[in-house]
C-alpha positions as CSV (number, residue, x, y, z in Angstrom):
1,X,-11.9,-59.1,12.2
2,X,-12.1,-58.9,8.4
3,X,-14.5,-61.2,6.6
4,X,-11.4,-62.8,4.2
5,X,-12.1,-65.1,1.1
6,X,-15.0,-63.1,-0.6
7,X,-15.6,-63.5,-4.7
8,X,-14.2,-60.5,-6.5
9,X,-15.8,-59.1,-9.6
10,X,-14.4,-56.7,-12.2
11,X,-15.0,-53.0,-12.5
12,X,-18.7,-51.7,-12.8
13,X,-20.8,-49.0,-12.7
14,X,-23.7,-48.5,-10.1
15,X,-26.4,-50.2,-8.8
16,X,-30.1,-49.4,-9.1
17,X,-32.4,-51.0,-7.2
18,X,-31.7,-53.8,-4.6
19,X,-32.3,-56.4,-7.2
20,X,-30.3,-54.6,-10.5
21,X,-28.3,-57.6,-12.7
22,X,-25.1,-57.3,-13.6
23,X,-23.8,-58.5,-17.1
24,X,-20.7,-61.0,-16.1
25,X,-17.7,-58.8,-16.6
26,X,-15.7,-61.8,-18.6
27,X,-17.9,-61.7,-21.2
28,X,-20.6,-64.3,-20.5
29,X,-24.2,-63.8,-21.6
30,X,-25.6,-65.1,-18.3
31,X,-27.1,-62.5,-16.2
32,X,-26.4,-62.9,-12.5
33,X,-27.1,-61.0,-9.1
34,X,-24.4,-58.6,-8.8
35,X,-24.6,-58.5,-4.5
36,X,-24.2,-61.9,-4.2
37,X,-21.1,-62.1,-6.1
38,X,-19.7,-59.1,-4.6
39,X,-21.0,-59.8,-0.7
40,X,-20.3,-63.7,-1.3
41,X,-23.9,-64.0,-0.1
42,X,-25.9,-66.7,-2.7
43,X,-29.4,-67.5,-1.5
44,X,-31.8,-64.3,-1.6
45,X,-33.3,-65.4,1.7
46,X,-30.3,-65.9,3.8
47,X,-30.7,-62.8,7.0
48,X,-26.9,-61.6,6.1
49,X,-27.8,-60.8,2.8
50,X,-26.9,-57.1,2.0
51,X,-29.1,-54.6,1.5
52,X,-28.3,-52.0,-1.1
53,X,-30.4,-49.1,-1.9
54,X,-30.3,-47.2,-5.7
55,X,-27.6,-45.3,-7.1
56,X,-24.8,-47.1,-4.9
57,X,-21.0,-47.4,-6.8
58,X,-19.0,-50.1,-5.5
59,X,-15.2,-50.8,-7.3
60,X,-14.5,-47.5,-8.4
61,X,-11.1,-48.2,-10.4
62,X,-8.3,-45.6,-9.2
63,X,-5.2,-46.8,-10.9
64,X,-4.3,-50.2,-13.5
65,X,-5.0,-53.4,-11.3
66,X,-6.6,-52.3,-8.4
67,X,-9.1,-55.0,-6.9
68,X,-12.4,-55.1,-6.3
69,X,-13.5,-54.1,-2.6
70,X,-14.3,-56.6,-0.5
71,X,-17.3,-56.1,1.9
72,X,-18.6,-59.1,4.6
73,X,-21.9,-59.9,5.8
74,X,-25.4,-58.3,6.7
75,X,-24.0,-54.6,4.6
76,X,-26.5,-52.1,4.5
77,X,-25.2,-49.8,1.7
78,X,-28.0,-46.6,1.0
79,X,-27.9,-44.4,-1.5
80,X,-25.1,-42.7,-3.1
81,X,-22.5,-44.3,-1.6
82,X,-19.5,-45.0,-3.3
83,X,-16.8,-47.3,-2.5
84,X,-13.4,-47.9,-4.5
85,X,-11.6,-50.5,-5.2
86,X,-8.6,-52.2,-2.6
87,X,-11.0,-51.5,0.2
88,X,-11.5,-54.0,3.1
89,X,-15.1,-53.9,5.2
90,X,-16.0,-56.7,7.7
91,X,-19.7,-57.6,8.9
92,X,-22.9,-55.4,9.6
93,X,-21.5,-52.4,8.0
94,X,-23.7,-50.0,7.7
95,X,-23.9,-46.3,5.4
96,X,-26.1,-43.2,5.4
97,X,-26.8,-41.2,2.0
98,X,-24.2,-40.3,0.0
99,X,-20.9,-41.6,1.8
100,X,-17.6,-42.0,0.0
101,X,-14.9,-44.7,0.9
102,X,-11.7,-43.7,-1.0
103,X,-9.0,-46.5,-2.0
104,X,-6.7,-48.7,0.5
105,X,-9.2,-48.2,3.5
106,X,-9.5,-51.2,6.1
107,X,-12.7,-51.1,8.2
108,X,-13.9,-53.4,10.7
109,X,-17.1,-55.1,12.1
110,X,-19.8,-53.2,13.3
111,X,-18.9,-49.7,11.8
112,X,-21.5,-47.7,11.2
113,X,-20.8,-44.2,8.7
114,X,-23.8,-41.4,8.3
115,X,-24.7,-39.2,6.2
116,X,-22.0,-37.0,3.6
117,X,-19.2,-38.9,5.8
118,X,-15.9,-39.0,3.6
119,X,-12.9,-41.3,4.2
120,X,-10.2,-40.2,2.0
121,X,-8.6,-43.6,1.7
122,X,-5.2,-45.0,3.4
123,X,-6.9,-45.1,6.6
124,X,-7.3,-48.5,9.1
125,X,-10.5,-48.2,11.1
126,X,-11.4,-50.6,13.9
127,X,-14.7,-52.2,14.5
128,X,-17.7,-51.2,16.7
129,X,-17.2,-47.2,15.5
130,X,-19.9,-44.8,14.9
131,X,-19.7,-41.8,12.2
132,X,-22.0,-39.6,12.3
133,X,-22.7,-37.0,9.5
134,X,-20.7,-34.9,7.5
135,X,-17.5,-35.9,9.3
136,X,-14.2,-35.3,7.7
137,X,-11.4,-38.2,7.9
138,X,-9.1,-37.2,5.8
139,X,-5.9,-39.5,4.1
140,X,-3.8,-41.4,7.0
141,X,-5.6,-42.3,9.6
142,X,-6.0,-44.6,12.1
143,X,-9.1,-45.1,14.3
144,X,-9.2,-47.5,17.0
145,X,-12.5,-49.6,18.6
146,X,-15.2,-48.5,20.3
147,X,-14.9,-44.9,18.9
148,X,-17.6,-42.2,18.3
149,X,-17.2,-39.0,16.0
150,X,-19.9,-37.1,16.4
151,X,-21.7,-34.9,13.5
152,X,-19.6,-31.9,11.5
153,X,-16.2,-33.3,13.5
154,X,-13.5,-32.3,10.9
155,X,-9.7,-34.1,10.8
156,X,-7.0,-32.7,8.5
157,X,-3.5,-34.4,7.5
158,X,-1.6,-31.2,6.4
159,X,-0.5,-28.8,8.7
160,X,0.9,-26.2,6.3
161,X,-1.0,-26.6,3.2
162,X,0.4,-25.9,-0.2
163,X,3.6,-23.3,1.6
164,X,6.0,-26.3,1.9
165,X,6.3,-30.3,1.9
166,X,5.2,-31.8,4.6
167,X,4.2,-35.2,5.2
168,X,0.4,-36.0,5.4
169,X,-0.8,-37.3,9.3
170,X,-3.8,-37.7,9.8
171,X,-5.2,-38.2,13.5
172,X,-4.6,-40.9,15.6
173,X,-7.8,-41.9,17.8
174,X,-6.9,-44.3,20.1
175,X,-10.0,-46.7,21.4
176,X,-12.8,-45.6,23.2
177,X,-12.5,-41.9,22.1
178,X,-15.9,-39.7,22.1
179,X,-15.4,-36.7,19.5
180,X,-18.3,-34.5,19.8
181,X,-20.0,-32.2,17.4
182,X,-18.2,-29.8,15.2
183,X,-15.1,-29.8,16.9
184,X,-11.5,-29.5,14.4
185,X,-8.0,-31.4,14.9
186,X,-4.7,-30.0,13.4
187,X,-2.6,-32.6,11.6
188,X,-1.0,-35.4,13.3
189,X,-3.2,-35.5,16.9
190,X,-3.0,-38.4,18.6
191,X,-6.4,-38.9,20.9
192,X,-6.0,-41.0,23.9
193,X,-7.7,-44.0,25.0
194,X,-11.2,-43.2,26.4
195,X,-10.6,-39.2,26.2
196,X,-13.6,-37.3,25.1
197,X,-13.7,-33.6,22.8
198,X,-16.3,-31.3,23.6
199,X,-18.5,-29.9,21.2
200,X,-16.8,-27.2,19.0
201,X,-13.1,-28.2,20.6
202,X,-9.9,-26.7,18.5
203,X,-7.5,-29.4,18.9
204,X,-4.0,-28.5,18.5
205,X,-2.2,-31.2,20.9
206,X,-2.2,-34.4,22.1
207,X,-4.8,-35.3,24.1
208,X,-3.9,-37.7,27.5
209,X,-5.4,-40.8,27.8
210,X,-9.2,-40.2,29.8
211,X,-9.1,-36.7,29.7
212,X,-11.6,-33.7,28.5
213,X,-10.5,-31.5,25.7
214,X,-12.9,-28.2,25.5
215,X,-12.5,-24.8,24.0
216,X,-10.6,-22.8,21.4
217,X,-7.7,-23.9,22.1
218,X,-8.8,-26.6,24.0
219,X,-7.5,-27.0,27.4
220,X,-7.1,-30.5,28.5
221,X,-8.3,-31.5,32.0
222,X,-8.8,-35.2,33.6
223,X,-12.6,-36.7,33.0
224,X,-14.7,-37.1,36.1
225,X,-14.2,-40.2,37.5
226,X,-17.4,-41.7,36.5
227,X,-16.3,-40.8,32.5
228,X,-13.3,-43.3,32.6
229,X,-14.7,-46.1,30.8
230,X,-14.9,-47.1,27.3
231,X,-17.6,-46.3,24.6
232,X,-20.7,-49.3,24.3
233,X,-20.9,-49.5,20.6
């Protein structure tokens, strides 16, 4: 579930430093503690106060009017990461270095993204996910619960780019999906429920609920008995 009811702030720059100030963006001279406007966390000491390292952008402004992201409890946010506005993050979510979360993205509890991970924005993502680094999720996307993409995994939306018009689909992994390293989906796959991608995997159909995808093309086979059961995260 999304944490709802959090203050919103105005546009801003960056961070620096988990204790920076933030001038009050409708013009008051008071100087205030940017995270715990933005978090809706007030007392320094409380244990779901965020942790932010340097150099983090949160509310980057895409278009007139767009609204400040809204981001629950317990975020750990490290460096680099940038955020833009009318996003949606629930509780103990966590970044590596230099993510980027692009604009109309809903993420759940519990989602952990690594290191150089980008989320082109217009994509819903469940809760309990892990992302590992430098994966690729590209614009219209939907990622169920209990999902794991593992490192270098890459997802594209357009399957004929720039030769004609085509409407951008970007992958549909259904919950409890294990993607391993390095492996690459054509537009508009749908991953079953509790299926898993081998490492290096081409992707160029659907994958069947609890079954193995492996090779270039992959082939799809039924998982081993002892594989049908849904990611821990």
């Amino acid at each position: 579930m999304i944490t709802k009811g959090l203050i919103k702030v105005g546009n801003w720059r960056n961070i620096r430093g988990t204790m920076s100030l933030f001038k009050n963006p409708w013009g008051s001279s008071e100087k205030v503690n940017f995270k715990n406007l933005f978090f809706g966390v007030d007392d320094e000491k409380d244990p779901d106060r965020p942790k932010v390292h340097e150099n983090v952008t949160l509310g980057v402004s895409y278009k007139f009017r767009s609204k400040p992201p809204q981001i629950g409890k317990n975020a750990h946010l490290r460096s680099n990461t940038v955020i833009y506005n009318d996003v949606e993050i629930g509780n103990d979510f966590q970044t590596g270095h230099g993510v980027l979360v692009r604009e109309k993205t809903t993420i759940g509890d519990k989602v952990l993204i690594g290191t150089n991970s980008i989320i082109e924005g217009h994509c819903d993502i469940g809760s309990n996910i892990s992302i590992q680094s430098n994966v690729y999720i590209p614009k219209n996307t939907l990622i169920e619960d209990h999902v794991f993409l593992g490192p270098c995994s890459c997802f594209t939306n357009d399957r004929y780019p720039l030769r004609t018009d085509y409407k951008l689909e970007g992958p549909i992994i259904r919950k409890g999906a294990s993607i391993g390293a390095n492996s690459t989906f054509l537009s508009g796959i749908e991953v079953g429920e509790g299926s898993m991608v081998a490492a290096g995997a081409i992707v160029t159909r659907d994958i069947p609920p609890y079954y193995l995808a492996i090779g270039a093309p992959a082939k799809h086979k039924p998982l081993p008995k002892h594989f049908k059961k849904l990611n821990k995260i």
